[in-house]
C-alpha positions as CSV (number, residue, x, y, z in Angstrom):
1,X,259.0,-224.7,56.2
2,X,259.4,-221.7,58.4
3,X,257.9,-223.4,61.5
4,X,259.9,-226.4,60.4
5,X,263.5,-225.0,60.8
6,X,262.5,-223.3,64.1
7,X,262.1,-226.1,65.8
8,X,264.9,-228.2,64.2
9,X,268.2,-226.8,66.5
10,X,265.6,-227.5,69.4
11,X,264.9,-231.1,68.3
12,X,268.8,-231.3,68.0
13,X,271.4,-232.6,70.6
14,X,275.0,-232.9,69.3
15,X,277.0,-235.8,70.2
16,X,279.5,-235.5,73.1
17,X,281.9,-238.0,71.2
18,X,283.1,-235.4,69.1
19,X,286.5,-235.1,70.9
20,X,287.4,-234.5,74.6
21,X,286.8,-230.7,74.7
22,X,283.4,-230.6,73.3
23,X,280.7,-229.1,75.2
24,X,278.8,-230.2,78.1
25,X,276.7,-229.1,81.1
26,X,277.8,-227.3,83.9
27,X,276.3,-227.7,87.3
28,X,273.7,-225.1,86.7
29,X,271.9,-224.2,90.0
30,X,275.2,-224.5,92.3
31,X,276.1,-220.7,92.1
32,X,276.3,-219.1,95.8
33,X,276.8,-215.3,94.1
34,X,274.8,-212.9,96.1
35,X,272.7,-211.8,92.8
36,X,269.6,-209.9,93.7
37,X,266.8,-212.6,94.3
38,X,264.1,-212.7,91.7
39,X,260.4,-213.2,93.2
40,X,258.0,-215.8,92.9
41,X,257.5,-214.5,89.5
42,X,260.8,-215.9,88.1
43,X,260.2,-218.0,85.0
44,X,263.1,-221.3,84.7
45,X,263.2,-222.1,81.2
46,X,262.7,-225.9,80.7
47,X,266.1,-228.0,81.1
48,X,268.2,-227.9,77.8
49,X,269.8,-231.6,76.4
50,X,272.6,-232.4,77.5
51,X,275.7,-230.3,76.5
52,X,273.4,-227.7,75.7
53,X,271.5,-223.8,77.4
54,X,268.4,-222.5,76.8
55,X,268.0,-218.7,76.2
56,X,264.5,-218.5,76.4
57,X,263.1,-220.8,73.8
58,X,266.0,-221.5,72.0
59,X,268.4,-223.9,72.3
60,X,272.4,-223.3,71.6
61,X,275.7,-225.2,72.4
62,X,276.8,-224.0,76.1
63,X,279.5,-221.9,74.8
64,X,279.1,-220.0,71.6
65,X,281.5,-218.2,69.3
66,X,281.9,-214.7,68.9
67,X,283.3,-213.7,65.3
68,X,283.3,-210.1,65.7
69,X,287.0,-209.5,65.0
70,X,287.5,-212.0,62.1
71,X,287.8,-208.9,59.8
72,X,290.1,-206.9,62.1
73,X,291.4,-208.0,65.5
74,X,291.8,-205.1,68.7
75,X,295.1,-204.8,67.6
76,X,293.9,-203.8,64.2
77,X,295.3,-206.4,62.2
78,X,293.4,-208.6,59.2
79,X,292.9,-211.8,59.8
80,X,293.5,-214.5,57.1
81,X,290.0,-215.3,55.8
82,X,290.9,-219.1,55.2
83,X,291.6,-219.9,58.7
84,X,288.8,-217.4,60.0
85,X,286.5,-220.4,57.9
86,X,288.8,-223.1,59.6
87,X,287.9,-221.5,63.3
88,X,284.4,-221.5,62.5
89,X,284.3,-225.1,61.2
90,X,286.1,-226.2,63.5
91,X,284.0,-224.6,66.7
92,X,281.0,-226.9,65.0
93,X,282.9,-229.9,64.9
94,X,283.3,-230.2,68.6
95,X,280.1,-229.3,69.3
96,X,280.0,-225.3,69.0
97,X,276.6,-224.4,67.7
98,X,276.0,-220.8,68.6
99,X,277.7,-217.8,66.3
100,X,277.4,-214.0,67.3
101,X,277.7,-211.8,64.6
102,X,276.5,-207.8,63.8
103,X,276.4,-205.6,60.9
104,X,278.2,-203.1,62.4
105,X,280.8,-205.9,62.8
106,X,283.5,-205.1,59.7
107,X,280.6,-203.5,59.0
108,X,279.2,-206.4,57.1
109,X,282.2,-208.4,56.4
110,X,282.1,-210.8,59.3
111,X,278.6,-211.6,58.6
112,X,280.6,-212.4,54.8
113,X,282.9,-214.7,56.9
114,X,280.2,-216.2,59.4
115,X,277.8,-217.1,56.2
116,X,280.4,-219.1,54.5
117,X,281.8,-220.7,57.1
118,X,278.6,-222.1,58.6
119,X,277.1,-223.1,54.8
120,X,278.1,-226.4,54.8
121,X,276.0,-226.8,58.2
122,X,273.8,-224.1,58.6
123,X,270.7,-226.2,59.6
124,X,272.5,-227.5,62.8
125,X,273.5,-224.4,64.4
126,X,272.0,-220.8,65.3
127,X,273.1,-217.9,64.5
128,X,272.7,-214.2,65.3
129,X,273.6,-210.4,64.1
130,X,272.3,-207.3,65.1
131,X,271.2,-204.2,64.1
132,X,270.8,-200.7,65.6
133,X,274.3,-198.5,64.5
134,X,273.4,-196.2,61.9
135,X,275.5,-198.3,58.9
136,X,274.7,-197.7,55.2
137,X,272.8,-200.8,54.1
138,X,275.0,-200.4,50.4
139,X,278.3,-199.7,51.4
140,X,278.5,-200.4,55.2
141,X,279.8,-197.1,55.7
142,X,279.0,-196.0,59.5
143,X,277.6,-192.6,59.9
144,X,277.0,-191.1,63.0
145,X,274.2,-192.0,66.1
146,X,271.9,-194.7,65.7
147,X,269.2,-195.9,63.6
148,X,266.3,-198.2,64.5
149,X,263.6,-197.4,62.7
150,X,261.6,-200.0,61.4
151,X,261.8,-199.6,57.7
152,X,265.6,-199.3,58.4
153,X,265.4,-202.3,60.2
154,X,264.1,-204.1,57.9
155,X,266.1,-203.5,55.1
156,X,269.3,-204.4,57.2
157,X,267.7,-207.5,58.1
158,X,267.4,-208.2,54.0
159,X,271.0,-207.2,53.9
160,X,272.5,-209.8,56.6
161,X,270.3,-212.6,55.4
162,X,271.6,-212.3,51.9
163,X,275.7,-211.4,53.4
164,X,275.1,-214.9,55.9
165,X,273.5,-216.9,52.7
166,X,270.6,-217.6,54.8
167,X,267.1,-217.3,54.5
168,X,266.7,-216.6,58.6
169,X,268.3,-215.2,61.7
170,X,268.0,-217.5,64.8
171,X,268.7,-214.8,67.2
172,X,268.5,-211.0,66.3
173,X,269.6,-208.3,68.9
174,X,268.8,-204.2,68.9
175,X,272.6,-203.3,69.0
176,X,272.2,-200.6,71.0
177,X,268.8,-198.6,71.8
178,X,267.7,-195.7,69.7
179,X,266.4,-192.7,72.0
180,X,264.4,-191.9,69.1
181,X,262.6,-194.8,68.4
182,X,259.9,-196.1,71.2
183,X,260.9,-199.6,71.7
184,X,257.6,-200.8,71.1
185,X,258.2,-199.8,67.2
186,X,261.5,-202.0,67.7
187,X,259.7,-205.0,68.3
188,X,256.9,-204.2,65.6
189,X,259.2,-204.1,63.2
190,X,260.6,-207.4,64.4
191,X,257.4,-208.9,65.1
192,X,256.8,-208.7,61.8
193,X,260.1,-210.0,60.3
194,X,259.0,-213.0,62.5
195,X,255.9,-213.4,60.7
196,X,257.8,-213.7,57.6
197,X,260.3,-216.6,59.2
198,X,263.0,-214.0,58.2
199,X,264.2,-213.9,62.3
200,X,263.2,-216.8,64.8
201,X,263.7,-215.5,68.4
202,X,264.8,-211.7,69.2
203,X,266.9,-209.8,71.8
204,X,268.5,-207.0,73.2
205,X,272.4,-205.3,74.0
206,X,273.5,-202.4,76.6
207,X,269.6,-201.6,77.5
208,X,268.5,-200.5,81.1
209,X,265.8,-202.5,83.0
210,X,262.8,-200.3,82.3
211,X,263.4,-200.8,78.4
212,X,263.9,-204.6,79.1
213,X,260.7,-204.8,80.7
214,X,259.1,-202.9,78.1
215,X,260.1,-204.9,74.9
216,X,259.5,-208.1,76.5
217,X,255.9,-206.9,77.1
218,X,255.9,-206.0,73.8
219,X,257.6,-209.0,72.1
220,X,258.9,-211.6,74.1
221,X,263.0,-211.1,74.6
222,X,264.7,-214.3,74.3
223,X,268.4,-213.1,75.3
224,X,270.1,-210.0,76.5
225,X,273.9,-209.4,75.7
226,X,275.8,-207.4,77.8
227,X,279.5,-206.6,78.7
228,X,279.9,-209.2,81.2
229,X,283.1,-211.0,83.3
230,X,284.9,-211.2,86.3
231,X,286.4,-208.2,85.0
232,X,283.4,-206.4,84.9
233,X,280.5,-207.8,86.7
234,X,278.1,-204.9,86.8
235,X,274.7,-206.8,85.3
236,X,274.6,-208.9,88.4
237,X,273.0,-206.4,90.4
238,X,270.2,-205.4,88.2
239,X,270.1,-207.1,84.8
240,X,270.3,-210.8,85.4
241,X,268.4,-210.9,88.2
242,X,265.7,-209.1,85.8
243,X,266.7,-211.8,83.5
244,X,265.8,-214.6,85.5
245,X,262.3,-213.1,86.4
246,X,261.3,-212.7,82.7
247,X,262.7,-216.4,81.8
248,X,265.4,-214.1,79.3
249,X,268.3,-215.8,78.6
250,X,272.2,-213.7,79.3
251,X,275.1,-214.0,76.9
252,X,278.0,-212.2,78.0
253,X,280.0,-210.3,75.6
254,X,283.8,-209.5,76.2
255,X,283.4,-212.6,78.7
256,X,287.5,-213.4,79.1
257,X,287.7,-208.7,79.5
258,X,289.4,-208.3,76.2
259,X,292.0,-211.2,76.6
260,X,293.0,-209.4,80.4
261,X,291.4,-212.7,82.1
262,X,293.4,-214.8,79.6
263,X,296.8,-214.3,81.2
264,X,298.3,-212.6,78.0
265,X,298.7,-209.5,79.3
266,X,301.2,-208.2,82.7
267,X,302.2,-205.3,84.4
268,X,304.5,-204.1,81.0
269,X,302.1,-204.4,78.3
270,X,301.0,-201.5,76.1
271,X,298.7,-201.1,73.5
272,X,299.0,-200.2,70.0
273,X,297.4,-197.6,68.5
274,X,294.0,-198.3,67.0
275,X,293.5,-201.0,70.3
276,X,290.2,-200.2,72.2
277,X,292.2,-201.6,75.0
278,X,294.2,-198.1,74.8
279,X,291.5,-195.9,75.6
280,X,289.9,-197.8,78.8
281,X,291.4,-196.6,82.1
282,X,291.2,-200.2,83.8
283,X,293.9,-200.8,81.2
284,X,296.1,-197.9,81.9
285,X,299.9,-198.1,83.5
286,X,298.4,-196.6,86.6
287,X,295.8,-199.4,87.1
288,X,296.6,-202.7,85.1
289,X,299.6,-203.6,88.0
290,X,296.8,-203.2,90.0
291,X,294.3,-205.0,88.5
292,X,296.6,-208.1,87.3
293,X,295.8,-209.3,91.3
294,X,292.6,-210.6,89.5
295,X,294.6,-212.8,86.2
296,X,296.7,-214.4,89.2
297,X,293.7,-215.3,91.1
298,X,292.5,-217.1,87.6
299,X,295.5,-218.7,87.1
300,X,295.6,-220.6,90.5
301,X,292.8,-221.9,89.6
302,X,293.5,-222.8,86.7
303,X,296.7,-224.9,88.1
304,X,294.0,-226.2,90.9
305,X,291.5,-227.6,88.2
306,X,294.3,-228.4,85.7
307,X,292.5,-225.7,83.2
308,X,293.7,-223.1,81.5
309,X,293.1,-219.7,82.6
310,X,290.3,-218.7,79.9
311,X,288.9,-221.5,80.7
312,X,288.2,-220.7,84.5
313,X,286.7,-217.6,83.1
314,X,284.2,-219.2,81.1
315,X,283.3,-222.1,83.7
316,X,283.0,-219.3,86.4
317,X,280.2,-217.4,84.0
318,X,278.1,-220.7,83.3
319,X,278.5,-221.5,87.2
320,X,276.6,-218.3,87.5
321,X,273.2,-218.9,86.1
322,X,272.1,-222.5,83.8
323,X,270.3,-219.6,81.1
324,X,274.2,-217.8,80.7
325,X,275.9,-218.6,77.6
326,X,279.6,-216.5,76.8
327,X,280.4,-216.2,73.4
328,X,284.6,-215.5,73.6
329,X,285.8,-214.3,70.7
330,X,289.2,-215.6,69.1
331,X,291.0,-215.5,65.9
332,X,293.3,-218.3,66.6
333,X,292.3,-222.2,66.5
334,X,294.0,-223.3,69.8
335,X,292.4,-220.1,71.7
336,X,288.9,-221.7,70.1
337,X,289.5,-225.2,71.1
338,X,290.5,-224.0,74.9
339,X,287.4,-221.7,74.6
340,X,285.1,-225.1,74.2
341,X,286.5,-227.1,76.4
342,X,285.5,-224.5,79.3
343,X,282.3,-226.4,79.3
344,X,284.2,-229.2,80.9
345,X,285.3,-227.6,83.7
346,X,282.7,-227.7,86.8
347,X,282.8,-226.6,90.8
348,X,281.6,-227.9,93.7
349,X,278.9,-225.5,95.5
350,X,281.9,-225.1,98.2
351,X,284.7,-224.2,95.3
352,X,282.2,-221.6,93.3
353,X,281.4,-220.6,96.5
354,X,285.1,-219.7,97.6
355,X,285.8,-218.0,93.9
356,X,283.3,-215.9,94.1
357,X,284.2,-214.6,97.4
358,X,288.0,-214.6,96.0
359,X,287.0,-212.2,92.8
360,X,284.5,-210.0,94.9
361,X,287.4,-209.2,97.4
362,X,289.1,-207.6,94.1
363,X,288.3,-204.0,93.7
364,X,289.1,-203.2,89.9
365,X,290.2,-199.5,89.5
366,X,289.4,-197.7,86.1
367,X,286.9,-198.5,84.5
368,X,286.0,-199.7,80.9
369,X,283.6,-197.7,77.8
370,X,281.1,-196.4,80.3
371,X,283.1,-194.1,82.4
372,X,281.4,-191.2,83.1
373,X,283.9,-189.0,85.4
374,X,282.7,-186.0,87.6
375,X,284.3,-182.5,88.8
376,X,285.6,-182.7,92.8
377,X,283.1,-180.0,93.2
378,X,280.0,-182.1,91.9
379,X,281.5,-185.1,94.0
380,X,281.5,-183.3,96.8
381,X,278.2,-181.9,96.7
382,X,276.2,-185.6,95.2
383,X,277.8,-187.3,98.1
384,X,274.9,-186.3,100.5
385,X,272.5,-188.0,97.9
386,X,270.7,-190.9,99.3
387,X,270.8,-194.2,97.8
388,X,268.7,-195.5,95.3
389,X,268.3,-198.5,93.4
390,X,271.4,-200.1,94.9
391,X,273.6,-202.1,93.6
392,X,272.7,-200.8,90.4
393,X,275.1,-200.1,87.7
394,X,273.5,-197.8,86.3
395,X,271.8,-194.8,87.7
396,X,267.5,-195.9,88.1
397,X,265.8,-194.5,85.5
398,X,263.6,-191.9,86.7
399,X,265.0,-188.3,85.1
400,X,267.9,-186.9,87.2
401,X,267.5,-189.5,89.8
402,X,271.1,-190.2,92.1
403,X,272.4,-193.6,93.2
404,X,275.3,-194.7,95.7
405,X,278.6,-195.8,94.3
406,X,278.6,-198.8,92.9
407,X,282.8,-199.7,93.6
408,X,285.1,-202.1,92.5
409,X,283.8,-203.1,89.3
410,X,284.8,-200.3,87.0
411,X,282.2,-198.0,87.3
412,X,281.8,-194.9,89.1
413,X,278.0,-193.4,88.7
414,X,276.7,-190.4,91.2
415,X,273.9,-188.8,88.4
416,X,272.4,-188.9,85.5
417,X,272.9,-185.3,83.1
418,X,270.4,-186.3,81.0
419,X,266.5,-187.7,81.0
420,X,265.8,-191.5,79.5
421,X,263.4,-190.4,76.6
422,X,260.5,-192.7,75.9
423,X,262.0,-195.5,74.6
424,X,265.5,-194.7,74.9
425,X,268.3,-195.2,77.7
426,X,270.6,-192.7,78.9
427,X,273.9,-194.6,77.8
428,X,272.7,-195.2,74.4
429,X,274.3,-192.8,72.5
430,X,276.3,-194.5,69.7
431,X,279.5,-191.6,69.4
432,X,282.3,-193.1,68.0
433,X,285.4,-193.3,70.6
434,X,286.7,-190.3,71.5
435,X,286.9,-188.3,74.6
436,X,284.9,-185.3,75.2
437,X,285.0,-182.5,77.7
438,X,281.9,-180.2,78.2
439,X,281.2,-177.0,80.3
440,X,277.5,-176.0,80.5
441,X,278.4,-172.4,82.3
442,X,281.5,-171.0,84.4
443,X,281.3,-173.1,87.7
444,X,279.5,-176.5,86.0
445,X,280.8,-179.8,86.4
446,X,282.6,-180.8,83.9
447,X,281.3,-184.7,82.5
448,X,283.8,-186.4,80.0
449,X,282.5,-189.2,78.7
450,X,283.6,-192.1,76.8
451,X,282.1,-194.3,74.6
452,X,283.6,-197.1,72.2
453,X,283.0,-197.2,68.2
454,X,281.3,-200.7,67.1
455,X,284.3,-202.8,67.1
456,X,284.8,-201.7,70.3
457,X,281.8,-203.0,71.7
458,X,279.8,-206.8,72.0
């Protein structure tokens, strides 16, 4: 029964007749971005049906819905439940059939909210959560760090199959990576929860490329997710072009930058207390005048190609790469239907090819829940360091080692304070959002550092 169900979404293709905004293929191998070529090694995952993307082995609707905020939007209001159902149902009617969910999400009660409202068609679409934040697996209450370990995992995995009234997971993701836990244990643990048909495919969130490579080895990845836009674009330089050489599918989260590339937000808006968007310097009064160069850029093109603005987003992130599949997140039904319809909208080699030279000439100041600032001193004295792994957007992963400066995407890195422990990544840290300031002695460089809390994060 098992085997039968996994290969039932892949035997599926929806049709297109559903209404004019429901999904269909973009023009997959047309993007002219200057990603970081793969080698003869890359692996192109068979062509999906139509209307349809592959990530890895499985099949999902080009677009997918993210449901994260259906128990609390960013500005900390509670959705009504009933039309939370409606979104959902609606998604599948014109042709969504790809939902992103997490524990951490709520904690538990959009996975409450996901499992009803895909019930009545649960055999037609996929479905995903993740694991990873250290959440009670009674109460949902979060506690501090992470928590991968395998009989941990396991039991959260029970938890989410009974909360999404299921009896598997399409697609589970490690949330974030334990330092504590050698990822190899990860996939163990998942590698049996496979065995049992309990999950179908697997993946990972926020990892660096060494851990990437080491979990596929172990258990073949079938999708990454990862902060990803035209807001913030720094996975192309290291992530999806490792993507494309393992034959892992990419599924940006955040994809329209927290509404910013949506057009809803100008030069005088401020956040209410509680908003992530509060907290993240790219948003500040300083920067977002700045940065709003970028949502008028979208919006010409949306008035060229008759779209809306979101909907440029989107079509821009499939244009990338056939194996990318955004899951926007919305609580509101005509957000959703504009969402779905980005699958509609499709450039010429020579149009994707003047966008992406329009949104690289953009330099973003601030940055988003990775800033990591340094002391003028330290600055001045890691400028002489030479360059390695370039382009990154992260520093390379061998203990202290120093990288160039990776500008205008909202990240500043010079070096690494602390060593990747085996099986862990140096940004995987799971404090809940706050800003903090440490000294190590008189003289030190000061690091402040901060880091989002699980609704803050994809």
């Amino acid at each position: 029964m098992a085997a039968e169900r996994r290969n039932e979404i892949g035997r599926r293709s929806f049709l297109l007749s559903a209404g004019s905004l429901a999904a269909s293929p973009l023009l997959g191998g047309i993007a002219t971005r200057a990603f970081a070529q793969a080698g003869a090694s890359s692996r192109t995952p068979a062509p999906a049906a139509p209307g349809r993307r592959r990530l890895g082995k499985l099949e999902v609707s080009s677009v997918g819905l993210g449901v994260q905020n259906m128990s609390r939007t960013y500005q900390t209001t509670i959705p009504s439940r009933p039309e939370m159902i409606n979104i959902i149902q609606a998604a599948f009617d014109r042709g969504g059939a790809f939902f992103d969910a997490a524990e951490a999400y709520g904690p538990h009660e959009v996975e409450r909210i996901l499992g009803e409202g895909v019930a009545p068609f649960r055999d037609k679409v996929a479905i995903t959560s993740k694991f990873g934040w250290n959440i009670d697996l009674e109460t949902g209450e979060r506690r501090p760090g992470l928590n991968s370990r395998p009989a941990h995992i396991k039991l959260a995995v029970e938890g989410m199959l009974k909360r999404l009234r299921t009896d598997r997971i399409d697609l589970l993701y490690q949330h974030r990576v334990d330092p504590q836990v050698p990822i190899e244990d990860v996939a163990g643990a998942v590698k049996d929860l496979m065995a049992e048909g309990k999950v179908l495919h697997w993946g990972l969130s926020e990892m660096g490329p060494n851990t990437l490579r080491r979990a596929h080895a172990a258990l073949p990845v079938s999708a990454v997710q990862n902060e990803y836009s035209m807001l913030w674009r720094g996975p192309e330089d290291v992530i999806i072009p490792l993507c494309q050489e393992l034959g892992i599918g990419f599924v940006p989260w955040s994809p329209l930058g927290v509404g910013f590339l949506t057009g809803a937000i100008d030069a005088q808006t401020r956040f209410a207390p509680g908003d992530i968007r509060d907290v993240e310097s790219r948003f500040s009064p300083e920067n977002l005048p700045h940065n709003l160069a970028l949502v008028e850029l979208v919006k010409r093109w949306a008035e060229r190609k008759r779209a809306t603005p979101a909907q440029i987003a989107l079509a821009w992130l499939m244009a990338q790469k056939p194996w990318i599949v955004p899951i926007p997140g919305t609580t509101q039904m005509s957000h959703m239907l504009q969402n779905i319809g980005a699958a509609d909208v499709r450039f010429t080699p020579s149009e994707l090819a003047e966008l992406n030279a329009a949104v690289s000439a953009i330099e973003i100041r601030g940055a988003g829940s990775r800033t990591r600032c340094w002391s003028s001193r330290a600055w001045r004295r890691l400028r002489r360091a030479p360059a390695l792994a370039p382009g990154s957007d992260r520093p390379p992963e061998s203990a202290g080692a120093k990288c160039r400066v990776v500008r205008g995407r909202g990240v500043v890195w010079r070096r690494r304070r602390s060593r990747e422990r085996e099986g862990g990544d140096p940004d995987a840290r799971g404090a809940p959002a706050r800003r903090r300031h440490r000294r190590r002695r008189p003289g030190a460089s000061r690091v402040c550092w901060l880091r989002s809390s699980a609704l803050a994060v994809g």
